[in-house]
C-alpha positions in Angstrom: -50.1 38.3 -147.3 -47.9 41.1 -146.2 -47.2 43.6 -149.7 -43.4 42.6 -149.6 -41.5 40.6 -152.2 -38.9 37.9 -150.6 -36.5 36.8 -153.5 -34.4 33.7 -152.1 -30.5 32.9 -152.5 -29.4 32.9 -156.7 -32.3 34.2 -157.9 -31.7 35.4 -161.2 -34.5 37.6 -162.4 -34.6 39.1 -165.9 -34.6 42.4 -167.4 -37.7 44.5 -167.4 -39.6 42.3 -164.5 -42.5 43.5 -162.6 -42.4 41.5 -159.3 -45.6 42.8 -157.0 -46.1 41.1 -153.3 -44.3 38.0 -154.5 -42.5 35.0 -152.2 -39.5 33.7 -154.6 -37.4 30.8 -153.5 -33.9 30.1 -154.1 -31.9 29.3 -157.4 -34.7 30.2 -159.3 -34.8 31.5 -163.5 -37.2 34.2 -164.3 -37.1 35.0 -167.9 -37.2 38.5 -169.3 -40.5 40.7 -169.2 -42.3 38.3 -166.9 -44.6 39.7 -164.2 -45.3 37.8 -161.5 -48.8 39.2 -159.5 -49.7 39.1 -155.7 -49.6 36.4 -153.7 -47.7 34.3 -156.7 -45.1 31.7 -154.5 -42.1 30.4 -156.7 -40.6 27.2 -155.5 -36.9 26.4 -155.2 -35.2 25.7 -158.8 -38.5 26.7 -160.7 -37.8 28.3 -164.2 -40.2 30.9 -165.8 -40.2 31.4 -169.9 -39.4 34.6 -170.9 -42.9 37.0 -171.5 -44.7 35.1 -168.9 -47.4 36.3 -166.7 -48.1 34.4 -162.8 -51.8 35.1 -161.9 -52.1 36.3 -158.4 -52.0 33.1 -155.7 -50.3 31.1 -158.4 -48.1 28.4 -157.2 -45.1 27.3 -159.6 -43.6 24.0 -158.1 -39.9 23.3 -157.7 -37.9 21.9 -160.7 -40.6 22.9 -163.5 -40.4 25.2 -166.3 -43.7 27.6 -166.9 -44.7 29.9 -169.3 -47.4 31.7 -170.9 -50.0 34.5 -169.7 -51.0 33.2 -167.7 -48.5 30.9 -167.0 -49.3 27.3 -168.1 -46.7 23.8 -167.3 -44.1 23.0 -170.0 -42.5 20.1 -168.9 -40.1 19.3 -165.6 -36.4 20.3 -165.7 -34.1 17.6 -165.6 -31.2 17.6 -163.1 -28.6 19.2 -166.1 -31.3 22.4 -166.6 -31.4 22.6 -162.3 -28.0 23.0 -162.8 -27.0 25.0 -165.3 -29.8 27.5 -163.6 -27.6 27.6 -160.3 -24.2 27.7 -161.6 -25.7 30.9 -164.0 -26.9 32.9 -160.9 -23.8 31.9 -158.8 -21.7 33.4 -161.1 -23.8 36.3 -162.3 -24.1 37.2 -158.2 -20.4 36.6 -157.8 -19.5 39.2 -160.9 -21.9 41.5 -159.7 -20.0 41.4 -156.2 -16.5 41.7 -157.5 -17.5 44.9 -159.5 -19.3 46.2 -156.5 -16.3 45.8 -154.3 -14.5 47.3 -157.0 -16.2 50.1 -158.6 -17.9 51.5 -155.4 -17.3 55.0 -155.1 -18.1 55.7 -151.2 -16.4 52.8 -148.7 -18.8 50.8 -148.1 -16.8 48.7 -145.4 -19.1 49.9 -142.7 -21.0 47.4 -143.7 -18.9 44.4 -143.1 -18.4 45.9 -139.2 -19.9 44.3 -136.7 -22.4 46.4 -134.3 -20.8 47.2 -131.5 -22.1 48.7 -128.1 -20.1 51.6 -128.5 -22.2 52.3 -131.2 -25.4 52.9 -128.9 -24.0 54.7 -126.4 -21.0 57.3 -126.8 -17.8 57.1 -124.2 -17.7 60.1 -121.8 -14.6 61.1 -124.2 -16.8 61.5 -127.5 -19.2 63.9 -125.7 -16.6 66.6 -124.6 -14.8 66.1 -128.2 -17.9 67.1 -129.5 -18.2 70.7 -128.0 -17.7 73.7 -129.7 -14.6 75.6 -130.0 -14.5 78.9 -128.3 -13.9 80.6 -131.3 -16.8 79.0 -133.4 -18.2 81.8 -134.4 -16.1 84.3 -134.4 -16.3 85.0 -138.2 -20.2 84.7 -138.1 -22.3 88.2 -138.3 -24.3 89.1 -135.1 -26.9 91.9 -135.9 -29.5 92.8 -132.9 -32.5 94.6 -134.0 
């Protein structure tokens, strides 16, 4: 397994998390201070108790709540817990977006844009805009030993 971690669509992961060479699915719950070791594979809408520790290789099925160190089953979420897991994330990411479109202190609209081919390769026009003046230097210093 490649040492990346993939974290899926409305993950919401707690605070002080150690993730290391991870694959996280979508909408899931990690609790606060878990750490979740190589290899580990979270499945969509699993939920992890805060404190918890995921052996390396581990494999938490979807829709069930785990916890421990190591991890150990709890019981199965029912389709309310599924829920109220999504909902949580969707709006936690949808605040975080609002108050990064807000806050931001550098425009960050570059990238919304599109690539483009002018981007790979400049118009004749760009490269003679791009010369230097004639008078470039003519406050710079020349000394000649």
């Amino acid at each position: 397994m490649p040492a990346t971690v993939n974290i899926g669509y409305n993950v919401t992961i707690g605070a002080n998390c150690t993730l290391y060479s991870c694959h996280i699915e979508d909408d899931v719950f990690i609790g606060d201070k878990c750490v979740v070791l190589e290899g580990a594979r979270i499945e969509k809408s699993a939920q992890l108790a805060p404190g918890s520790v995921v052996p390396p290789g581990r494999l938490i099925p979807a829709k069930q709540l785990w916890g421990g160190n190591p991890v150990a089953f709890i019981k199965d979420l029912d389709i309310g817990e599924v829920w109220a897991n999504y909902t949580k994330s969707y709006v936690t990411s949808s605040l975080g977006m609002a108050c990064i479109n807000e806050f931001t202190t550098w425009n960050s609209a570059y990238m919304l844009r599109e690539s483009s081919k002018s981007d790979v390769s400049p118009d004749e026009g760009d490269l003679t805009e791009q010369t230097t003046a004639p008078d470039y230097y003519q406050f710079v210093a020349k000394h000649y030993i």
